[in-house]
N, C-alpha and C positions, 0 to 999 in steps of 0.2 A: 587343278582348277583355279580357278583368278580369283581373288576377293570381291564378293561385291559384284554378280555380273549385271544384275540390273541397273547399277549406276554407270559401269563399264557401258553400257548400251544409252542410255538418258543421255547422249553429249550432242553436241552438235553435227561431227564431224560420221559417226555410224549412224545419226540420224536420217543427214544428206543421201548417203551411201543409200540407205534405203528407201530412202523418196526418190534418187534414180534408177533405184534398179525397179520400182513399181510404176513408176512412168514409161520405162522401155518398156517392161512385160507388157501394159496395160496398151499400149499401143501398138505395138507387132500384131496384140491379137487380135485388136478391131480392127487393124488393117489385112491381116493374114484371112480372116473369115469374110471379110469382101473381096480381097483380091482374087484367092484360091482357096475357097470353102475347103475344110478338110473333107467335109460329107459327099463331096462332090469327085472330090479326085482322089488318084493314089498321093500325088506328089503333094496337095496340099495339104492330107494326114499324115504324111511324115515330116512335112515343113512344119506343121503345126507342132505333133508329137516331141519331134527334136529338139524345138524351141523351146516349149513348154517344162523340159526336162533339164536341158542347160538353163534354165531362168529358177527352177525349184533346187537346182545343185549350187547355183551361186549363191542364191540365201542361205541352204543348209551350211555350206562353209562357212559364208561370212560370218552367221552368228556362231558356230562351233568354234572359229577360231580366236571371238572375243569371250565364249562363252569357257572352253577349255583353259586360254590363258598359254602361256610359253612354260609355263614351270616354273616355279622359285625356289631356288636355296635354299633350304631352313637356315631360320635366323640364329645367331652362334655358331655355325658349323663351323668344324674342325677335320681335315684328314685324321685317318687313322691312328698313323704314327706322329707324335707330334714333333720328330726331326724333319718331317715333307713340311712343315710351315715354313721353312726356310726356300723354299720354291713358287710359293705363293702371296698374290699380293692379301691386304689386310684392307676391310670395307670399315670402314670407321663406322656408318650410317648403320651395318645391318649388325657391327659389333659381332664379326666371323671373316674367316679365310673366305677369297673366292675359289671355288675348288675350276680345275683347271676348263676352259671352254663358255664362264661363267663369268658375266660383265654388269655390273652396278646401273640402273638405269633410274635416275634421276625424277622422270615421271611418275614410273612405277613405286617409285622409292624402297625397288626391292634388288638383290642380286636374280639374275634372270640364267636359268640353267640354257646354254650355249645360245648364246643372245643372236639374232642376227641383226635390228633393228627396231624402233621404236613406231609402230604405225598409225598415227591419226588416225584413218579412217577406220582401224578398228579399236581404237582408242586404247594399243594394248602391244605390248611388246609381238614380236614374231621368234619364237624360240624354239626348243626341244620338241614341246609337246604340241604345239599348233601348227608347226613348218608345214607339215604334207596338209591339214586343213587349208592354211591361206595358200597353197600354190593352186590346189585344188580352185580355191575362189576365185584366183584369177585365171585361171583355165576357162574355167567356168564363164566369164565374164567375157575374154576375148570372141572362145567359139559361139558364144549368145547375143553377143553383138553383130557377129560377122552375118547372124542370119539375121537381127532384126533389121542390120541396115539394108540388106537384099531385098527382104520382104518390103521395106518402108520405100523405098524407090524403084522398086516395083510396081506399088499401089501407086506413087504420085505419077507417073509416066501414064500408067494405065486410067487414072482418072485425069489428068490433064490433056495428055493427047489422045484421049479416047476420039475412034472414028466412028462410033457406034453410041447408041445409047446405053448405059451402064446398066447395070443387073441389079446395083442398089443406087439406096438416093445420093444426091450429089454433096458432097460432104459440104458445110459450109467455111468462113472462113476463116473459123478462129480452129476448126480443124484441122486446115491445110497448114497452117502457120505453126499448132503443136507437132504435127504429123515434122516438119522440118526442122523445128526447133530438136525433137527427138532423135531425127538422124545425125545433126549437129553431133548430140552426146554419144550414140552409140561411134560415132565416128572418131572422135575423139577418146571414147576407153578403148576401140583397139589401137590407136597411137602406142597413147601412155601406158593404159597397164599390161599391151602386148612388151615394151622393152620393158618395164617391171620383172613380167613373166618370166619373157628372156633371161635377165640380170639373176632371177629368183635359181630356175635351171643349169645355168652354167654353175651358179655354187654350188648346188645340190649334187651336181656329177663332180664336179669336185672336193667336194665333203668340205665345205669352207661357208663361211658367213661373212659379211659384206665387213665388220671388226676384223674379223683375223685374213681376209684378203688386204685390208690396209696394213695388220701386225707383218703380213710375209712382203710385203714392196719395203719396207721398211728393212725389215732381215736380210734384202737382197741389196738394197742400199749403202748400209752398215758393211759389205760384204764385196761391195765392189772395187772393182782393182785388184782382189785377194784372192788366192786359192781354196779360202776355206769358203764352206758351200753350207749354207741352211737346207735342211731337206723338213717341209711340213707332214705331220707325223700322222696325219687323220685318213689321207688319199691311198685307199685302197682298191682301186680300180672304178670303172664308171657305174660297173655293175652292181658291186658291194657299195658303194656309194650311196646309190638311188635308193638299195633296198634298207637303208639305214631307215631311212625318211617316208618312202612311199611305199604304205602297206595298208589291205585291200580293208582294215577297221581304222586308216589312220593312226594307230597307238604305235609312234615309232619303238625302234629297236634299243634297248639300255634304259639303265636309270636314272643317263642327263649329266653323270658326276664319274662314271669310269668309261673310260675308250674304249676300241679296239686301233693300234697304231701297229705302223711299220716296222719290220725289223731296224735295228738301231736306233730305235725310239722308244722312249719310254712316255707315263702321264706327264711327266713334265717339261720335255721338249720344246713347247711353246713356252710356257708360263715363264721358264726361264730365260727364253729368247725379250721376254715381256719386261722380266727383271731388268734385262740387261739393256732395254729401250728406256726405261724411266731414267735410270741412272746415267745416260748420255743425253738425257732431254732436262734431267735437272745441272748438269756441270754448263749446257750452253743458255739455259736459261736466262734472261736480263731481267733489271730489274726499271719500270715506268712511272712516273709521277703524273699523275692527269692534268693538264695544265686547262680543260675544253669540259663543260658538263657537256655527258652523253647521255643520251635518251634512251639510248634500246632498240631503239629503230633499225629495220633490217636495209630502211629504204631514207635515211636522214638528208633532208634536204638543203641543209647550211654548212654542210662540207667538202662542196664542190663537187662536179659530175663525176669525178674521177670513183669517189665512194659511193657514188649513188648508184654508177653502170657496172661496180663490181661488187655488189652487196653478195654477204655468204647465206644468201636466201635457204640452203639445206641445212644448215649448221644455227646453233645459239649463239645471240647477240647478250649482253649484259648492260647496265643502266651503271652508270659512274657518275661520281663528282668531282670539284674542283680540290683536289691536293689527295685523293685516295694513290694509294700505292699498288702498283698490278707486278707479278711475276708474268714476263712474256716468253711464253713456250715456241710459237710458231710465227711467220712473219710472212706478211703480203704489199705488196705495192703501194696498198691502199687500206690495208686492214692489219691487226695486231689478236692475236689469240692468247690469250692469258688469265692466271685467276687473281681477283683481287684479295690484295693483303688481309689477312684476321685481325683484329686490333688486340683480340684474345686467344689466346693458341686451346680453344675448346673443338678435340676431335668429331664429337658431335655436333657443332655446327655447322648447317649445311653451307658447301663451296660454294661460290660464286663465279662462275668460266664462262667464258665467251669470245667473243668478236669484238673489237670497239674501234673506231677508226680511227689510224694511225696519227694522224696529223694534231689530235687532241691529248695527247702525251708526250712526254719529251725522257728520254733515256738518261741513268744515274747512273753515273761512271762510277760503279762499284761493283763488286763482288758481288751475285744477290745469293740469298742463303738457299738452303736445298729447299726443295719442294715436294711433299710428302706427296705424290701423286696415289688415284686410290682408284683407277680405273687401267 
């Protein structure tokens, strides 16, 4: 369970969430019981019924999966044997090994057992223990949109091009304007959180989280041109897969901290793959002088279009000054990913990583020193 779920829930962003999802409901059904009374028809007691049930399963997830939380490491954890620390990375913040499938999330401020990602809107990692909650949610979401937008342009055709006098009063027009405004939204969450959905599935059959499909394009990378072949160690068919995750109480399968992996693999398979990423991400590392204050901004407007049309609006930006020092790990056209220098080498103070735009530092033709990477 999460710490804190009522503060988890008091944000802005599960607020939103549920002042849309109470404005679709609220609106399908005053449109749904004019358009096609359920009392009246078959078809519009099970239009109703259906909707009413995907609208009551969206919310139960949504909050179950802020409410449950992804799982967290205990703080200190250690493998068993303490010769497997040498397989694993070391969380300076949680002051313990991350055991393997287990990713440090900075928001959380907690190591998160098989992280997939950090979600705003539920203000709350998507991990171990919430996955089949939140896919559930957007399940939920897609197929309750799909009928509220049928129903809501159903009703405006039938009250707009009505050849007949209506059966109820004429709605007025700050009605018609919510009544559109609303299919707006439902129209747009099956866009977005239908490829979410998607995105969410495809992991799912493939026993992988949006982290470690980045750690295996990396391992294939590292690997190209060669004979030798990374095999990811978690994919045990589509079948065994799903039932990792999707089970009929949601309490997925394991304890978050041991697999089940393929033959020629063992638990650390990845992790060591992980090892051997840091250590060829700190030998090419450079090292940055900020010569430009940065703001932080994902969208900075005095650094020409080039930064503003390619801002890394999914990813962290970072705030610099004039003469701070950054180790740069990754490089873009227009942008620079890197963490800025400690002035005190204190393992407990939190990193500083981000984005900053390229043109506001200028490269020191020097050796830059390792980088104790912790993710």
């Amino acid at each position: 369970m999460c710490v804190n779920p009522i503060k988890k829930v008091c944000h802005w962003s599960p607020l939103t969430a549920l002042g849309i999802i109470k404005i679709i409901t609220l609106m399908t059904i005053h449109c749904s019981r004019q358009w096609s009374p359920p009392q009246e028809s078959f078809f519009g007691a099970v239009n109703f019924i259906l909707f009413f049930c995907l609208s009551g399963s969206t919310l139960f997830h949504f909050i179950s999966a802020i409410y449950e939380g992804p799982g967290y490491l205990p703080l200190k954890w250690m493998p068993e044997k303490l010769t497997d620390t040498q397989y694993l990375q070391y969380c300076a913040v949680c002051e313990g090994y991350k055991a393997p499938r287990s990713h440090h999330c900075r928001k959380c401020g907690r190591c998160v057992m098989k992280m997939d990602h950090h979600c705003p809107w539920i203000n709350n990692c998507v991990g171990h223990y919430n996955h089949c909650h939140f896919t559930a949610f957007l399940a939920s979401a897609v197929c309750g949109c799909c009928i509220s937008t049928f129903t809501l342009v159903s009703w405006v055709m039938s009250t707009v091009l009505a050849t007949r006098p209506l059966s109820y009063p004429p709605p007025s027009g700050f009605i018609l304007i919510l009544v559109m405004f609303t299919i707006g939204l439902s129209v747009g969450i099956i866009i977005v959180v239908g490829a979410l959905l998607y995105r969410q599935l495809s992991a799912i059959f493939g026993n992988k989280t949006e982290i470690e499909d980045w750690i295996l394009e990396k391992a294939h990378y590292r690997r190209f041109g060669t004979r030798d072949k990374f095999i990811y160690p978690y994919s045990k068919g589509w079948r065994f897969n799903m039932n990792q995750v999707f089970t009929w109480n949601c309490i997925p399968v394991g304890d978050g901290i041991h697999w089940p992996v393929i033959e020629g693999c063992d638990q650390y398979t990845l992790t060591r793959e992980q090892l051997a990423q840091k250590i060829n991400k700190r030998k090419r590392a450079k090292t940055y002088r900020v010569i430009e204050n940065v703001s932080g901004s994902y969208y900075p407007l005095r650094h020409g279009w080039g930064v503003l049309c390619h801002s890394p609006c999914i990813d962290r930006t970072i705030k610099l000054n004039i003469g701070d020092i950054v180790i740069v790990t990754r490089w873009g056209k227009y942008w620079l990913f890197g963490e800025k220098k400690r002035e005190e080498e204190n393992e407990k103070q939190i990193r500083i990583r981000g984005w900053f735009p390229r043109r506001c530092a200028i490269e020191i033709i020097e050796n830059s020193s390792a980088l104790n990477e912790s993710d």
